[in-house]
PyMOL Python script that loads the backbone (N, CA, C, O; Angstrom):
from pymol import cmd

cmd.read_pdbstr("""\
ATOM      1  N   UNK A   1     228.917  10.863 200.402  1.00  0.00           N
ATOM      2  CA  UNK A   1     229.943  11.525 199.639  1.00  0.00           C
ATOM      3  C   UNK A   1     230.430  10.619 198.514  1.00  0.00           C
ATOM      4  O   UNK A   1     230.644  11.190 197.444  1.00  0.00           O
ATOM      5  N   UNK A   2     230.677   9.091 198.579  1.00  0.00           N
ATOM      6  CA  UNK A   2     231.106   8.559 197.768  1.00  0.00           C
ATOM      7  C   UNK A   2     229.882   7.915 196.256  1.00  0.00           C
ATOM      8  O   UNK A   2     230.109   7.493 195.122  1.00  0.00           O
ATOM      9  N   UNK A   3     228.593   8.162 197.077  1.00  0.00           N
ATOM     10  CA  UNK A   3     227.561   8.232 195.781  1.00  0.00           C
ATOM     11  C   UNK A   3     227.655   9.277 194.808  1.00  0.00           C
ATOM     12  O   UNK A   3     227.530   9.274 193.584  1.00  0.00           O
ATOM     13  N   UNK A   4     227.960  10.366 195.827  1.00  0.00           N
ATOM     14  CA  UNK A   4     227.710  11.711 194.407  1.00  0.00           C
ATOM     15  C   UNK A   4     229.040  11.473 193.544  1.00  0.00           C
ATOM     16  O   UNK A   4     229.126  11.666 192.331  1.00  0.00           O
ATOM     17  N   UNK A   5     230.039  11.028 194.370  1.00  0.00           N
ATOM     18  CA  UNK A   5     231.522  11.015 193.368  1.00  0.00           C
ATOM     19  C   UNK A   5     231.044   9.919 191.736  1.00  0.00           C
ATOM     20  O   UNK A   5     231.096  10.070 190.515  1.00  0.00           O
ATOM     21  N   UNK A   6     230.640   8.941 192.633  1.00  0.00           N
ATOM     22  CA  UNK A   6     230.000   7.879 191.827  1.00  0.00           C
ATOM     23  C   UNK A   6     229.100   8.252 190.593  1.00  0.00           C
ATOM     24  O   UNK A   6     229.306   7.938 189.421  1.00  0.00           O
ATOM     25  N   UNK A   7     227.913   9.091 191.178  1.00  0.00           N
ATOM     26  CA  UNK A   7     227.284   9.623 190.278  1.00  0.00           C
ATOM     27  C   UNK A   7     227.940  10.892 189.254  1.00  0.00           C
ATOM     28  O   UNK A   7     227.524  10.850 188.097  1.00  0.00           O
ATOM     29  N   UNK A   8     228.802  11.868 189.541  1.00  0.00           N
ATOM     30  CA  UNK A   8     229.294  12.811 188.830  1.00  0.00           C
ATOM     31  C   UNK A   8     230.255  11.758 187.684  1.00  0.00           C
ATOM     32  O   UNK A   8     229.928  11.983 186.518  1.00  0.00           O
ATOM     33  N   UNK A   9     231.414  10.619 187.840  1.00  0.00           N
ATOM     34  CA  UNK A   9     232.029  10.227 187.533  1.00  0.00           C
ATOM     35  C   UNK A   9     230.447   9.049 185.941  1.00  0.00           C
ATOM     36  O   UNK A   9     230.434   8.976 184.712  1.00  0.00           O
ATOM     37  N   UNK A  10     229.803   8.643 186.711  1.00  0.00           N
ATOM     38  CA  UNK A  10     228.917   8.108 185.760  1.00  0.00           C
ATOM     39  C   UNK A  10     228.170   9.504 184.644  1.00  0.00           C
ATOM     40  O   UNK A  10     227.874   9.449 183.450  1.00  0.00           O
ATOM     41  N   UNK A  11     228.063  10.591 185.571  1.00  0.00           N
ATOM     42  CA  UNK A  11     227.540  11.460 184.811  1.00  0.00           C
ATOM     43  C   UNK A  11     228.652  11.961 183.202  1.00  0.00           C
ATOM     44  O   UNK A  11     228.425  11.879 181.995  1.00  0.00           O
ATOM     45  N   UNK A  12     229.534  12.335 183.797  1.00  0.00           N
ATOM     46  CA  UNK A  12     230.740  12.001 182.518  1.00  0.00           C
ATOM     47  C   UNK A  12     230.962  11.336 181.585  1.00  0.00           C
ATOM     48  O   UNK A  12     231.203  11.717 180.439  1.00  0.00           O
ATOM     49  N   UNK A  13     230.894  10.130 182.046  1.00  0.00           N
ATOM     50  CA  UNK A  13     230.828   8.758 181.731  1.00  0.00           C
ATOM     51  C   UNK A  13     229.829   8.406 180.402  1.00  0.00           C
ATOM     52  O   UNK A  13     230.100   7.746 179.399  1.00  0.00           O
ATOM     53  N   UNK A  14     228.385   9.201 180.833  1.00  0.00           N
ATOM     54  CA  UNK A  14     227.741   9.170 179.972  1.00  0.00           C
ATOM     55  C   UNK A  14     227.234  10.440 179.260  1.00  0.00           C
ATOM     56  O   UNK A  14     226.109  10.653 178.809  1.00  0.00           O
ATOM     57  N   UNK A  15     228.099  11.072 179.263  1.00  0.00           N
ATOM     58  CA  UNK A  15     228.166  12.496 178.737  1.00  0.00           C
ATOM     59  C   UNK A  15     229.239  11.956 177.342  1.00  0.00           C
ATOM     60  O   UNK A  15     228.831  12.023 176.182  1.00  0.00           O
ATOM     61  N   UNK A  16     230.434  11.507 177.647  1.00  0.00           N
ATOM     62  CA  UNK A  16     231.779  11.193 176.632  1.00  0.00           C
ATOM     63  C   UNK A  16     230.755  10.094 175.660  1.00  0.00           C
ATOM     64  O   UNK A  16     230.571  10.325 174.465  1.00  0.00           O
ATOM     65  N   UNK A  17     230.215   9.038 176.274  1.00  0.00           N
ATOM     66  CA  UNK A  17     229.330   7.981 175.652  1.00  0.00           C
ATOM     67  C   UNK A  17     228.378   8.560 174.205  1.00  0.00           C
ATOM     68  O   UNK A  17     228.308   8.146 173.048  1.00  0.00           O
ATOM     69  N   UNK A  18     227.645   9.848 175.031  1.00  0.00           N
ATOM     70  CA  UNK A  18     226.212  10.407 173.988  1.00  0.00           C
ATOM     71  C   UNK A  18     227.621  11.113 172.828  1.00  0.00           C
ATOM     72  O   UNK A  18     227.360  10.974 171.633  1.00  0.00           O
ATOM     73  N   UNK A  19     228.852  11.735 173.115  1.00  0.00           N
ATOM     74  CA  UNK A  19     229.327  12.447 172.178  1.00  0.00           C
ATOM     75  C   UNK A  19     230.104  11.512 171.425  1.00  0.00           C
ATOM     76  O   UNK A  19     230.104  11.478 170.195  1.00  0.00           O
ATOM     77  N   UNK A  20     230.678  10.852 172.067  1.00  0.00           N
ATOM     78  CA  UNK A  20     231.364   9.393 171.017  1.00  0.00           C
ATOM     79  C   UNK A  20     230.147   8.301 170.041  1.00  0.00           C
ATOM     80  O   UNK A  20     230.448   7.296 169.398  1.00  0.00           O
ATOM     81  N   UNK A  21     228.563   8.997 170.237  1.00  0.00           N
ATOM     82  CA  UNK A  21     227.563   8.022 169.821  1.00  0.00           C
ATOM     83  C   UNK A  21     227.614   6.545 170.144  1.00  0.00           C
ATOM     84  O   UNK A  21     226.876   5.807 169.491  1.00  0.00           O
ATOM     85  N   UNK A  22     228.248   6.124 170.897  1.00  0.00           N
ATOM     86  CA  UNK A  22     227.968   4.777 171.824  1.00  0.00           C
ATOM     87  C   UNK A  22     227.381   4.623 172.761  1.00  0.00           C
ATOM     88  O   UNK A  22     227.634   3.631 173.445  1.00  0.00           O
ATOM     89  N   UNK A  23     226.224   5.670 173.218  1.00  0.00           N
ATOM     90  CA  UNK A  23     225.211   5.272 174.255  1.00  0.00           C
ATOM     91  C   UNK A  23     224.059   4.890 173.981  1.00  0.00           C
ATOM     92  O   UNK A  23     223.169   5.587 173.495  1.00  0.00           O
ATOM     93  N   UNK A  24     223.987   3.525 174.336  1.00  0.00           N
ATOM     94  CA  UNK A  24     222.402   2.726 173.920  1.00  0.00           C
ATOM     95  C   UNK A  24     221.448   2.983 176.017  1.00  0.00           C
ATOM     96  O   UNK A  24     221.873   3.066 177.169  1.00  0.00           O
ATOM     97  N   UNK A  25     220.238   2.998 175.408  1.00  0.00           N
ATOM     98  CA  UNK A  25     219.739   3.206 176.035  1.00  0.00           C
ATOM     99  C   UNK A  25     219.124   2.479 177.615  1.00  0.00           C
ATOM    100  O   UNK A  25     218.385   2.878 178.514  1.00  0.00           O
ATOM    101  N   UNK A  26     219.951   1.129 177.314  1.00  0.00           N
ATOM    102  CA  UNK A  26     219.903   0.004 177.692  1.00  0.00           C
ATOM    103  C   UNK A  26     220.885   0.106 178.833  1.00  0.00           C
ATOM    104  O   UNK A  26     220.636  -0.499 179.876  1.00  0.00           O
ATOM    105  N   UNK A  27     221.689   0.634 178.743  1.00  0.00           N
ATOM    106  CA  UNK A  27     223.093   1.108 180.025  1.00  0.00           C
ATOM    107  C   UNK A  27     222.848   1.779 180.441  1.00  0.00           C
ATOM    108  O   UNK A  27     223.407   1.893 181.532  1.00  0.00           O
ATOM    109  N   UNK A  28     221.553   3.188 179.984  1.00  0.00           N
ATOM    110  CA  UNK A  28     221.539   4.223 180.607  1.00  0.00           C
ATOM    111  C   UNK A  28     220.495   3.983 182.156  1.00  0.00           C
ATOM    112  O   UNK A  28     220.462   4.604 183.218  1.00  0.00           O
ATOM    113  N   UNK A  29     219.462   2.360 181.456  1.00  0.00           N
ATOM    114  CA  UNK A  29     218.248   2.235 182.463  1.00  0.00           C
ATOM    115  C   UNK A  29     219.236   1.565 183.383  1.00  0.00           C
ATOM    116  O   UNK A  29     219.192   1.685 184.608  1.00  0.00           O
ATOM    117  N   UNK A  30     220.272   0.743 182.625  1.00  0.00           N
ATOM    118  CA  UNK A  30     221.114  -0.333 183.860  1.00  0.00           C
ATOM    119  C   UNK A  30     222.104   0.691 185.194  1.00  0.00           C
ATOM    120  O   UNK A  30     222.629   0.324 186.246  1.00  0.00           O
ATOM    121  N   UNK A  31     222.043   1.644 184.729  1.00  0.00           N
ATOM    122  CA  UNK A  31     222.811   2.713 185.520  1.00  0.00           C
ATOM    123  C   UNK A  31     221.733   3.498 186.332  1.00  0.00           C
ATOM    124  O   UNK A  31     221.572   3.150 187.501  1.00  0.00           O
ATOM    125  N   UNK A  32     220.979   4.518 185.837  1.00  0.00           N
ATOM    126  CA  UNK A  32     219.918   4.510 186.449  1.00  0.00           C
ATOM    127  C   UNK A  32     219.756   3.461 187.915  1.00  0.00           C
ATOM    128  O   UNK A  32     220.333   3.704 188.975  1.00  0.00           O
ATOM    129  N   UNK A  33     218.920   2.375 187.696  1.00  0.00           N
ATOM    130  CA  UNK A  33     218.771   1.722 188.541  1.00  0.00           C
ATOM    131  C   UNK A  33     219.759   1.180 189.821  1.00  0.00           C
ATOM    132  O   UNK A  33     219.404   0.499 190.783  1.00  0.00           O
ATOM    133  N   UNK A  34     221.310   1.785 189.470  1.00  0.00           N
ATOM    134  CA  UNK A  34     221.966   0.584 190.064  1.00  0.00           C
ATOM    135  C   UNK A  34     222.297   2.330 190.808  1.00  0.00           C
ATOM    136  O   UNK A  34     223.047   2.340 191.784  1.00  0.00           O
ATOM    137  N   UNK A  35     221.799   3.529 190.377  1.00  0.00           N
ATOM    138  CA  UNK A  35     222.067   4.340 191.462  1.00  0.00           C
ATOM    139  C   UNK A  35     221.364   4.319 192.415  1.00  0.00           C
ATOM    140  O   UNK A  35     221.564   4.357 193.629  1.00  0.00           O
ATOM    141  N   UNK A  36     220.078   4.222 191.471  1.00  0.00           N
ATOM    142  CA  UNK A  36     218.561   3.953 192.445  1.00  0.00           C
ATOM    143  C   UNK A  36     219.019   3.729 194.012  1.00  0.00           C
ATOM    144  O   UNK A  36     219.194   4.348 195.062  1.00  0.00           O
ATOM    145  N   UNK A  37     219.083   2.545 193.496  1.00  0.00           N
ATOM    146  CA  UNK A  37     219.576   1.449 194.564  1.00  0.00           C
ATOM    147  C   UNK A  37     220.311   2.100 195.277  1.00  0.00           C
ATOM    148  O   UNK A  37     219.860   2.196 196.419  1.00  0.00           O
ATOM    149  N   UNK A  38     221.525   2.741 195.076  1.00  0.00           N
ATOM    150  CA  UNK A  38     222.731   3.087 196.049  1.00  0.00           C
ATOM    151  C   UNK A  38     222.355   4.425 196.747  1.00  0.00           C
ATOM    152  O   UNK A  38     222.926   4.750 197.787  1.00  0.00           O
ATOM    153  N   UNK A  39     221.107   5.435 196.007  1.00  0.00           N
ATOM    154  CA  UNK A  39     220.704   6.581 196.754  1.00  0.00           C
ATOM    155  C   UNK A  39     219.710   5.459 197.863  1.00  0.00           C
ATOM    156  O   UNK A  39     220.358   5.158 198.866  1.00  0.00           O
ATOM    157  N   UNK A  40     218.698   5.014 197.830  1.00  0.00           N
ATOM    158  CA  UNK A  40     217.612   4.356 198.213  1.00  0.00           C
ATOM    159  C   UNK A  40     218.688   3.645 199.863  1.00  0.00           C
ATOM    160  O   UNK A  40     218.416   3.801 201.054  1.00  0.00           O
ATOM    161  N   UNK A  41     219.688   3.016 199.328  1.00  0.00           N
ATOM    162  CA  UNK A  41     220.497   2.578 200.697  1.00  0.00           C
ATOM    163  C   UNK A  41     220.948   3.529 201.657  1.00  0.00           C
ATOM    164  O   UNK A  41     220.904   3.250 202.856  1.00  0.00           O
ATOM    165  N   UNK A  42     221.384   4.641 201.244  1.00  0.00           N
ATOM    166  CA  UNK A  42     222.055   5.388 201.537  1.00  0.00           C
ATOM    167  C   UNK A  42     220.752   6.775 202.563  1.00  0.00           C
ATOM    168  O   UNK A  42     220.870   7.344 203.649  1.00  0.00           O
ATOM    169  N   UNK A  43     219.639   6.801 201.474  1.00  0.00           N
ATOM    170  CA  UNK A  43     218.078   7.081 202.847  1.00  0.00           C
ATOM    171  C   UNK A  43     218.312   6.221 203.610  1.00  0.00           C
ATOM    172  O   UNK A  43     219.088   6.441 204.539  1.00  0.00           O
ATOM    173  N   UNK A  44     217.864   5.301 203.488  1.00  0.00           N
ATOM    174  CA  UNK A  44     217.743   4.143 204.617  1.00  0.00           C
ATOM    175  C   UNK A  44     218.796   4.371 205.794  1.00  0.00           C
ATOM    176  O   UNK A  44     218.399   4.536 206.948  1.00  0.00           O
ATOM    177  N   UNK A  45     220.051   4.374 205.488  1.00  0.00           N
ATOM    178  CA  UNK A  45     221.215   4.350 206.334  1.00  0.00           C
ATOM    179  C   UNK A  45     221.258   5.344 207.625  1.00  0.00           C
ATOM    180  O   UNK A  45     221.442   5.287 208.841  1.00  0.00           O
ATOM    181  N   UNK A  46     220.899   6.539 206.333  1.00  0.00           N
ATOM    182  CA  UNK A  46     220.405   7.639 207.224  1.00  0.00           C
ATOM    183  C   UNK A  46     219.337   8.094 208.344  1.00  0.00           C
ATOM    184  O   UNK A  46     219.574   8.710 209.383  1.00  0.00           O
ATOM    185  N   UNK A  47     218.096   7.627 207.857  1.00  0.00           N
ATOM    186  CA  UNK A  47     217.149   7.538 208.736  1.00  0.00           C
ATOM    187  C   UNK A  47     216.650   6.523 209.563  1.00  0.00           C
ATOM    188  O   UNK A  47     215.564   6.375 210.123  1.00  0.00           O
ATOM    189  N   UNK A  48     218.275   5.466 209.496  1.00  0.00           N
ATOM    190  CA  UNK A  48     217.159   4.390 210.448  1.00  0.00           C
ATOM    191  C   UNK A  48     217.801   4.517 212.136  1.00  0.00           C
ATOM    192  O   UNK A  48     218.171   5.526 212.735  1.00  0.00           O
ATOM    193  N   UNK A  49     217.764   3.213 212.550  1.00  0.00           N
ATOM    194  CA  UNK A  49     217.766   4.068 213.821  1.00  0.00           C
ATOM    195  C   UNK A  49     219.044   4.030 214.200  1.00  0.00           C
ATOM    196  O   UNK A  49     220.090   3.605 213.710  1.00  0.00           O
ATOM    197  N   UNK A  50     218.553   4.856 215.700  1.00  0.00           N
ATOM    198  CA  UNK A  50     220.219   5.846 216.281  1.00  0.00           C
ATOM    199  C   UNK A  50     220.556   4.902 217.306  1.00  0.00           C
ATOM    200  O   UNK A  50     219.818   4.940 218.291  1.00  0.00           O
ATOM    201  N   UNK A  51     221.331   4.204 217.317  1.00  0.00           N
ATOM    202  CA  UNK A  51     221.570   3.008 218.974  1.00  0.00           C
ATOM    203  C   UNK A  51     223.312   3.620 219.233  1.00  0.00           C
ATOM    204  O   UNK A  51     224.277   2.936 219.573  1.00  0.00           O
ATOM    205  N   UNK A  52     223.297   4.298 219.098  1.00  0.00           N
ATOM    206  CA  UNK A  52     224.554   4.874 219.559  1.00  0.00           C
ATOM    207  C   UNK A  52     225.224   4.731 221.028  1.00  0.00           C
ATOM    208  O   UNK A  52     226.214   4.162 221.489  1.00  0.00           O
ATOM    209  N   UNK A  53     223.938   5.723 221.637  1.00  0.00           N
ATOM    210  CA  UNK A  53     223.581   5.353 223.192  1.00  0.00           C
ATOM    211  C   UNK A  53     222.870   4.826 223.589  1.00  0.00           C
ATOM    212  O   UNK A  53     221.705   5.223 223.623  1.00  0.00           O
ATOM    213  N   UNK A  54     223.427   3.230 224.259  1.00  0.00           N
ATOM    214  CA  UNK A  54     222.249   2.031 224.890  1.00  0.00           C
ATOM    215  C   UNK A  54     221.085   3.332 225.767  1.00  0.00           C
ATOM    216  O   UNK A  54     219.893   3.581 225.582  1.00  0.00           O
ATOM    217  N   UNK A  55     221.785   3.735 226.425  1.00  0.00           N
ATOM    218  CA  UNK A  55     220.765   4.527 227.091  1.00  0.00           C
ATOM    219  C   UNK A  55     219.418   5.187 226.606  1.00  0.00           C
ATOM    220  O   UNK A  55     218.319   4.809 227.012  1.00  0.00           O
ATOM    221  N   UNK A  56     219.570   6.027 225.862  1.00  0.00           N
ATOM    222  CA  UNK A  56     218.696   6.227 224.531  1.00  0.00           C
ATOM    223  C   UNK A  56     218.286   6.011 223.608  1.00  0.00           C
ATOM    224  O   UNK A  56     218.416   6.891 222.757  1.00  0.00           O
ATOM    225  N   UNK A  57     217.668   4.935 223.277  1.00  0.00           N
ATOM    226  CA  UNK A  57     218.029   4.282 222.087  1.00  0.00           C
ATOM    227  C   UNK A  57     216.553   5.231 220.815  1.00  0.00           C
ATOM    228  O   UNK A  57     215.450   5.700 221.096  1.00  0.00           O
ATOM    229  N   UNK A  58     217.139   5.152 219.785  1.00  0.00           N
ATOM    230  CA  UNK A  58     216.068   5.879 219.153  1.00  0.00           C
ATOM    231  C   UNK A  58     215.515   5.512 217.494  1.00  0.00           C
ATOM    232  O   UNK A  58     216.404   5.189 216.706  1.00  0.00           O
ATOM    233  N   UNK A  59     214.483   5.547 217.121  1.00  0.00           N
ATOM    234  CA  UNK A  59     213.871   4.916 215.823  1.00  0.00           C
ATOM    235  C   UNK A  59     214.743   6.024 214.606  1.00  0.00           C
ATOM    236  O   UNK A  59     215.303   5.691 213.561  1.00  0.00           O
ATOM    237  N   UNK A  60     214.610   7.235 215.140  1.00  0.00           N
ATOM    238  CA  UNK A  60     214.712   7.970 213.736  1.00  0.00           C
ATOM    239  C   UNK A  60     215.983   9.160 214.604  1.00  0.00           C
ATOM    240  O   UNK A  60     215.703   9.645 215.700  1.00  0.00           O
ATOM    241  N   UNK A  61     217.360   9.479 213.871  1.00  0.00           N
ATOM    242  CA  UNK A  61     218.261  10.063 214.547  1.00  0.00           C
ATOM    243  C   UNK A  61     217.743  11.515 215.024  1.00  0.00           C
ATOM    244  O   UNK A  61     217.235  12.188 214.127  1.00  0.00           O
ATOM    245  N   UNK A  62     217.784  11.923 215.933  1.00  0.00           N
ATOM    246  CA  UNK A  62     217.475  13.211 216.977  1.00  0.00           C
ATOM    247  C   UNK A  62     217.826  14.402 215.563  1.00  0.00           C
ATOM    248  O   UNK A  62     217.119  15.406 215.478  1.00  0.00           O
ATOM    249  N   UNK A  63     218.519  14.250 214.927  1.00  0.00           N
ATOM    250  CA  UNK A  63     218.964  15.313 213.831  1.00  0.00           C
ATOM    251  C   UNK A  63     217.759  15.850 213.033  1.00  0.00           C
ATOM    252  O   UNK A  63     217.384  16.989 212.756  1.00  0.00           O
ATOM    253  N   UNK A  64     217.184  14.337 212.703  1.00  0.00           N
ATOM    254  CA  UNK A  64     215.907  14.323 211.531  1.00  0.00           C
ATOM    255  C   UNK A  64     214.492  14.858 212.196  1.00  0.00           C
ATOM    256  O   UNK A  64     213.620  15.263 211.428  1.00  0.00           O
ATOM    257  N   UNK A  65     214.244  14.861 213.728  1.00  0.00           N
ATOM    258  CA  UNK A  65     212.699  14.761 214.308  1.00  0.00           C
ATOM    259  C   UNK A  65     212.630  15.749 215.156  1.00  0.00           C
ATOM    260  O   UNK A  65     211.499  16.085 215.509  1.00  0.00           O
ATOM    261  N   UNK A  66     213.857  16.511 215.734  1.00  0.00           N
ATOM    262  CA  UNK A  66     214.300  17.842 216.703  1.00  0.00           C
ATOM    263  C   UNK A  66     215.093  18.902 215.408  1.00  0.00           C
ATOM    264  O   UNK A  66     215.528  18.612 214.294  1.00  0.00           O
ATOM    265  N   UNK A  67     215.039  19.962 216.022  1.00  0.00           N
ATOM    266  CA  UNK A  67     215.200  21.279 215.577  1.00  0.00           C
ATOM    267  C   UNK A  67     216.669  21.428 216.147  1.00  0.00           C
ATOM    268  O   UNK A  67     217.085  21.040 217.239  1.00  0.00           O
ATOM    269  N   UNK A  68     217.564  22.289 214.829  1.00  0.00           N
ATOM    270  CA  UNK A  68     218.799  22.137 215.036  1.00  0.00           C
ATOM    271  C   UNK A  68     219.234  23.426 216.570  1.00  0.00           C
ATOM    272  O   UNK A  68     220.399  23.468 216.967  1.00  0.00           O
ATOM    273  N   UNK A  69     218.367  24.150 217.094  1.00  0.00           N
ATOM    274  CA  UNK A  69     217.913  25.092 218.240  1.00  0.00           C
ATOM    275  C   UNK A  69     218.551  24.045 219.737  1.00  0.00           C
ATOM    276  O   UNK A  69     219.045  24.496 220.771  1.00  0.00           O
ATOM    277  N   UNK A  70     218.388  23.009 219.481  1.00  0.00           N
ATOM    278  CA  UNK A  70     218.615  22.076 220.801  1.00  0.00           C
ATOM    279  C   UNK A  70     220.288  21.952 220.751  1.00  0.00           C
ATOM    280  O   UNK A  70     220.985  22.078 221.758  1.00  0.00           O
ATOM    281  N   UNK A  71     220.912  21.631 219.150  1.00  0.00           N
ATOM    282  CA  UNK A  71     222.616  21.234 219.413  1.00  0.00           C
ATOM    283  C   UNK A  71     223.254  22.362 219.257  1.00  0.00           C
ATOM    284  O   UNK A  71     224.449  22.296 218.971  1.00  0.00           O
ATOM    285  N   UNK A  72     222.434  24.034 219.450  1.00  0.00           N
ATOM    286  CA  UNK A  72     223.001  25.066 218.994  1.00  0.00           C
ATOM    287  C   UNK A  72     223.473  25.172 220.721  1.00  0.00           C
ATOM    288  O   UNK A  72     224.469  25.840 221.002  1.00  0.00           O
ATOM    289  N   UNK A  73     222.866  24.630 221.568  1.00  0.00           N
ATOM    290  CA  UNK A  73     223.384  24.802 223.340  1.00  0.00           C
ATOM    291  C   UNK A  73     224.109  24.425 223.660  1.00  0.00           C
ATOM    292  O   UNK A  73     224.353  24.494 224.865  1.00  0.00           O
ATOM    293  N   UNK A  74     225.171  23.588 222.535  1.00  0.00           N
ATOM    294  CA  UNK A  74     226.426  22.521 222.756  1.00  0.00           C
ATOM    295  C   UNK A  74     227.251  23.247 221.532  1.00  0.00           C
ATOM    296  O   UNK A  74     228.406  22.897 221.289  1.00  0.00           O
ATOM    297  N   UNK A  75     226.674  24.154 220.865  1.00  0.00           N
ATOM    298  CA  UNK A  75     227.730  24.736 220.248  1.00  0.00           C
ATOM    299  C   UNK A  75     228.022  23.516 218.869  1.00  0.00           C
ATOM    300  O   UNK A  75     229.058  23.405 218.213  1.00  0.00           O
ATOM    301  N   UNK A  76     227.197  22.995 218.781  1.00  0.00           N
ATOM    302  CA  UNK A  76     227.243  21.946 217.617  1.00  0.00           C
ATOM    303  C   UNK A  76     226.222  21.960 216.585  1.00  0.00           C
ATOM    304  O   UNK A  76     225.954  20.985 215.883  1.00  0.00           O
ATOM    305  N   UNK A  77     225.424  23.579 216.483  1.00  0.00           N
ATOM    306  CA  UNK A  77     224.557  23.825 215.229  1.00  0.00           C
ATOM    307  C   UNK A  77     224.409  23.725 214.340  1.00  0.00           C
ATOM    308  O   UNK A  77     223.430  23.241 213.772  1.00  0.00           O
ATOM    309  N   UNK A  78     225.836  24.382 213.705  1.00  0.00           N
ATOM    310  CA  UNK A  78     226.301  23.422 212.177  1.00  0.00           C
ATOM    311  C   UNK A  78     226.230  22.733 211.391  1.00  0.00           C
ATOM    312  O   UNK A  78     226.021  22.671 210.179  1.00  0.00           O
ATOM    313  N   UNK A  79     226.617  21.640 212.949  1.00  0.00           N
ATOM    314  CA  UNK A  79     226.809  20.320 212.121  1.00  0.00           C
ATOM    315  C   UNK A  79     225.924  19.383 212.300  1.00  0.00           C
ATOM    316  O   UNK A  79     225.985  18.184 212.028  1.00  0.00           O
ATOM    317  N   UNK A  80     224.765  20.253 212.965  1.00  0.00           N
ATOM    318  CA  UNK A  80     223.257  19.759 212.833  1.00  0.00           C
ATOM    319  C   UNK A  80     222.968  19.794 211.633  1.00  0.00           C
ATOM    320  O   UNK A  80     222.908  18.872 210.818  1.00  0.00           O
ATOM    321  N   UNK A  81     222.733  21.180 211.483  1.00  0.00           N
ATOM    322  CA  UNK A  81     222.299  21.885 209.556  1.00  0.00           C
ATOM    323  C   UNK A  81     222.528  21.479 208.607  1.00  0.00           C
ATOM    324  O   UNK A  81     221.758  21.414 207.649  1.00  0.00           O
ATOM    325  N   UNK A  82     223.954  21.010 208.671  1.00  0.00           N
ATOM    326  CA  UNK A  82     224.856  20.421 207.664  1.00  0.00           C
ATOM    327  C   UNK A  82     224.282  18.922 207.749  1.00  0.00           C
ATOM    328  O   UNK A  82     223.771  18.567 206.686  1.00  0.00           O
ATOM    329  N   UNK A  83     224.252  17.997 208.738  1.00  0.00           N
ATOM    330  CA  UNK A  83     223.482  16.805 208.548  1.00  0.00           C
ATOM    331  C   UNK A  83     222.087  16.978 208.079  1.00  0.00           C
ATOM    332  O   UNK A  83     221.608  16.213 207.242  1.00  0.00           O
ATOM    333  N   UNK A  84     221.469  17.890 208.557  1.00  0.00           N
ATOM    334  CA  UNK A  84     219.899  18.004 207.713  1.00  0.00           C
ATOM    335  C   UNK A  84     220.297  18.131 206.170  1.00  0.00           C
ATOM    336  O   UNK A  84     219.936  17.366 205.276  1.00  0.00           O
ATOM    337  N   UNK A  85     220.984  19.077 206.064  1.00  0.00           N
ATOM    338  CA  UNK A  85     221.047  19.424 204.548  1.00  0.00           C
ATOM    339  C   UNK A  85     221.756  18.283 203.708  1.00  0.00           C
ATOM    340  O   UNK A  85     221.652  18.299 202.482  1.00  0.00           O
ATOM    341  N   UNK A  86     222.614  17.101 204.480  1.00  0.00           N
ATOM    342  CA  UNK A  86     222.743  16.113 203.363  1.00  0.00           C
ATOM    343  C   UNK A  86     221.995  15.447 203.344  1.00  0.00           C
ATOM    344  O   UNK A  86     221.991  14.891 202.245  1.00  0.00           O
ATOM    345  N   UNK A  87     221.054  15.013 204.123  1.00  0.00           N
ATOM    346  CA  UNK A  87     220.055  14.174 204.200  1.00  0.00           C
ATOM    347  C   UNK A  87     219.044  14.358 203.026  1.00  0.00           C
ATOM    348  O   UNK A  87     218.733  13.591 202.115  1.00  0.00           O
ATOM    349  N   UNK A  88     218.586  15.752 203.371  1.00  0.00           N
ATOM    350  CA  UNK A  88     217.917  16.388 202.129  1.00  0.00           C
ATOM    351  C   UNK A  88     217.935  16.423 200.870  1.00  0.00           C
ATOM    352  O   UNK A  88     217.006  16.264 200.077  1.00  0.00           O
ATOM    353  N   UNK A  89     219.229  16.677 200.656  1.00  0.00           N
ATOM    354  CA  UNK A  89     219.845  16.610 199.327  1.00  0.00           C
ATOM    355  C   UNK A  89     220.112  14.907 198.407  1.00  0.00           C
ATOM    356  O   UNK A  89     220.236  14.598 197.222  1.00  0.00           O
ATOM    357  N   UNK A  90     220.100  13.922 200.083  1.00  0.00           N
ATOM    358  CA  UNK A  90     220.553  12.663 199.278  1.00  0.00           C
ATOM    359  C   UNK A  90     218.944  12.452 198.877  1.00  0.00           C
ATOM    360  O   UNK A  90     218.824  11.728 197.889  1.00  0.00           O
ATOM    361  N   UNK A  91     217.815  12.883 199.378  1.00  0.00           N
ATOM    362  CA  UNK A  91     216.472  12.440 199.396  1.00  0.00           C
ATOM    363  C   UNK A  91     216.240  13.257 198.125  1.00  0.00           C
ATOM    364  O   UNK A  91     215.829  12.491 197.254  1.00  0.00           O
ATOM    365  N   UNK A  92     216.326  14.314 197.748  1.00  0.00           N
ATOM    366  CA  UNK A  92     216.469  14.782 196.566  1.00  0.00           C
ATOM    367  C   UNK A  92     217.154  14.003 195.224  1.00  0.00           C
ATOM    368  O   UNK A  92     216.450  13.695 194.262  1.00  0.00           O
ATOM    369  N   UNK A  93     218.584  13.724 195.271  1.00  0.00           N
ATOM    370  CA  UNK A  93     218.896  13.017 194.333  1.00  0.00           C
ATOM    371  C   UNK A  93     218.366  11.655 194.376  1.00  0.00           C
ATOM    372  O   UNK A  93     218.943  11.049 193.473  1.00  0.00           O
ATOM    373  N   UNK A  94     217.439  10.765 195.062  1.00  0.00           N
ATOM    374  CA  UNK A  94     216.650   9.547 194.994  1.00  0.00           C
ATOM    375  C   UNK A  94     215.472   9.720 194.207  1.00  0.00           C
ATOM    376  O   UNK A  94     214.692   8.781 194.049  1.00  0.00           O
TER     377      UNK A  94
END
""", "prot")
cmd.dss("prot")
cmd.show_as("cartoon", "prot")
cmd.util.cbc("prot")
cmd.orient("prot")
């Protein structure tokens, strides 16, 4: 949540820049990259592993490798879907 704020707020940022004619192209690669980076962490974060429960311990979170059909029996489908779909979306904006 706080990347996309990041990114909408840079998106502005360099929206006011191109209309004031002070955007060199040189800030645009230095920005670029330094989102890179912050989407690229932010996969990572997501898909690495789940040690939540010593008991279970797991490489890739149960959200990403099971079907949201299993947390719909706990009444927690949702917010299965809803974790797939940011995941998706952050893998999209990378």
């Amino acid at each position: 949540m706080a990347i996309s704020i990041v990114s909408l707020f840079t998106l502005l940022g360099k929206m006011i820049m191109v209309i004031m004619k002070v955007y060199y192209p040189i800030f645009g690669l230095g920005v670029g990259v330094i989102l890179t980076a912050l989407y690229s962490v932010s996969v990572y974060g997501q898909m690495g592993p789940d040690n939540l429960d010593p008991r279970y311990p797991s490489a890739i979170p149960w959200y990403i490798k099971e079907s949201c059909s299993i947390a719909a029996k706990y009444r927690i489908g949702n917010k299965c879907i809803m974790a797939k779909a940011t995941f998706a979306v952050t893998v999209i904006f990378l």
